[in-house]
C-alpha positions in Angstrom: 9.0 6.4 37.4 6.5 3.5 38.0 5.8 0.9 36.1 2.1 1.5 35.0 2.8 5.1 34.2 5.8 3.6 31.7 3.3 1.2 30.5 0.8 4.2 29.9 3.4 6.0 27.6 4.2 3.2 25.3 0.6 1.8 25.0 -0.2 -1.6 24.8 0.0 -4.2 22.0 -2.8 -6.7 20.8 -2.2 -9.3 18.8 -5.2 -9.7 16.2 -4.9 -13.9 14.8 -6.7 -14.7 11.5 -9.8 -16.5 11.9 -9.9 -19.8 10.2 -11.7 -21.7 11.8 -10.0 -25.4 12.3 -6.9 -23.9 10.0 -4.0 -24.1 12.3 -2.4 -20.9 12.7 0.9 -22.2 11.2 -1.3 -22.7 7.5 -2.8 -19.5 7.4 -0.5 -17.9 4.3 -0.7 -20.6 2.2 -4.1 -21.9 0.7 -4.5 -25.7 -0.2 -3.7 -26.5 -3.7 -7.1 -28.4 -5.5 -4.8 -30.7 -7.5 -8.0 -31.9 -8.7 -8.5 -29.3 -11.0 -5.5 -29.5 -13.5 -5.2 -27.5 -16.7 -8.8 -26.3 -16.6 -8.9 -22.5 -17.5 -12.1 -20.7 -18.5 -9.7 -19.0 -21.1 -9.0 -20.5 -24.2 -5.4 -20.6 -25.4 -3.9 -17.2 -26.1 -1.1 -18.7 -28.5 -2.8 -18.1 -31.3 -2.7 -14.2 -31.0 1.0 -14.6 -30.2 2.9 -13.0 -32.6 6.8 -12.8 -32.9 8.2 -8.8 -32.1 10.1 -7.5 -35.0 12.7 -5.3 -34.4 11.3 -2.3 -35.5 8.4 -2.8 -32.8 11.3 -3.0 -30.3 12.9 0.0 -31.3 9.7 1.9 -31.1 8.9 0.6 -27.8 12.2 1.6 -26.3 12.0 4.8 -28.1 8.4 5.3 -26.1 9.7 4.6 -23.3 12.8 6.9 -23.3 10.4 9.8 -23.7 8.1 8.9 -21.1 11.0 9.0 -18.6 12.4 12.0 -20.2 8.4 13.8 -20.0 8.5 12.5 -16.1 12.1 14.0 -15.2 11.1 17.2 -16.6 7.9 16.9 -14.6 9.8 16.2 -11.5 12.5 19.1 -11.9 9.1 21.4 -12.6 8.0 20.3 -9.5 11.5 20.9 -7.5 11.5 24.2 -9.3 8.6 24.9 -8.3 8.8 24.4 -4.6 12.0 25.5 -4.3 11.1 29.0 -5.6 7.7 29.1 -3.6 9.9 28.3 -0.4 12.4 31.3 -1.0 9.7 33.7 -1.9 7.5 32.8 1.2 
């Protein structure tokens, strides 16, 4: 087997480099920090809608969310069910 007809089968790679103008290549992931700007946010401080999460909310929460993942099990056996009886009836 030659060469060029191995080269055919595998295809070729390109390597595609951001374009960032003067960025060096090796500062590409990681944008430059404006320390300038310090704690200015365009959103006012949220603490004050804070509120502490009784235990009750908790427990109602978790209770939420062990039915949801109970709904989606059943919803996934269904599925292999399902599937399973479409594939021996085919």
């Amino acid at each position: 087997m030659s060469s060029a007809h191995a080269d055919n089968n595998y295809g070729r790679v390109i390597r595609f480099r951001p374009r960032m103008g003067g960025i060096p290549a090796s500062h590409w992931r990681t944008p430059p920090i404006d320390e300038s700007a310090g704690d200015d946010s365009p959103v006012p401080d949220l603490a004050k809608y804070e509120c502490p999460e009784s235990d009750g909310e908790y427990r109602h929460r978790m209770m939420l969310n062990a039915i949801a993942f109970i709904f989606t099990s059943l919803l996934v056996l269904a599925g292999v069910w399902i599937s399973t009886h479409i594939i021996v009836h085919a």
